[in-house]
C-alpha positions, 0 to 999 in steps of 0.5 A: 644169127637168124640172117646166117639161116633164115634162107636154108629151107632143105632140114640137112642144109639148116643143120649144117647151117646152124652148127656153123652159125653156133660155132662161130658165135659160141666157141667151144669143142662141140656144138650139137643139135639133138632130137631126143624123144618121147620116143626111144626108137627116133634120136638125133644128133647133129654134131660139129666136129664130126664124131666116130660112128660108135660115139652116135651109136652110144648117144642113141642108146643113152641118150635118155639117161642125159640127166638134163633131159630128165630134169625137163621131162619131170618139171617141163623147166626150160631154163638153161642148167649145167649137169652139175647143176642136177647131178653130182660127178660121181653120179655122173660118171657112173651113167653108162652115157658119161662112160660110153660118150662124153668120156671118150669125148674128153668132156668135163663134168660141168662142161655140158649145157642144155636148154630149151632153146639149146645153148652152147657147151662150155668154151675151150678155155673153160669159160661159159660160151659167149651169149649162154645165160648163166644156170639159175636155181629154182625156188625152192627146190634143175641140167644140161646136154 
């Protein structure tokens, strides 16, 4: 994967690059590279296929209550977790993100994977994406985007 981009210099071109390189090595319905934070003024998301201008918007403005990313922010744990990992569905599907984006996206709870570096959501067939690790648990006492 490195040998597909480690020629594109131009920031655009390396995304492009990169959303292609992903989608050919982890098939799935969307691949997305995201920028979300500390600053709530500045978020990116690069996204294949393209999404509706409303869906970017209400990315930025929900971004910050991606359960995953809390999860990181409070534990600086990079691993890789899936939402359900770290919230339940009925608490998922009451986040204004889930409304107003991944539900009009037609994503499923447990679908969404994120780590640092990011992963692959899940295939269509509803299997984890070639090459994503699996979510492991923390002792004793994780999610995803």
């Amino acid at each position: 994967m490195i040998g597909d981009v480690q020629g594109l210099l131009d920031l655009d071109e390396l995304a492009d690059g990169l959303l292609a390189t992903l989608r050919r090595n982890f098939p799935s319905d969307f691949v997305s590279i995201n920028d979300i934070g500390p600053d709530r003024d500045r978020v990116i998301a690069v996204i294949s296929p393209p999404q509706p201008e409303e869906l970017h918007r209400a990315f930025g403005e929900y971004a910050f209550q991606n359960p995953l990313m809390a999860r990181h922010t409070e534990t600086l744990d990079g691993r890789a977790y899936r939402f359900s990992d770290v919230i339940t569905v009925d608490e998922y599907h009451r986040l204004d993100l889930y409304q107003h984006l991944y539900k009009p996206m037609g994503s499923r709870p447990g679908a969404t994977r994120s780590s640092t570096p990011h992963c692959a959501t899940r295939s269509r067939r509803g299997r984890r994406a070639r090459g994503c690790p699996r979510a492991s648990r923390p002792m004793p006492s994780p999610t995803t985007a």
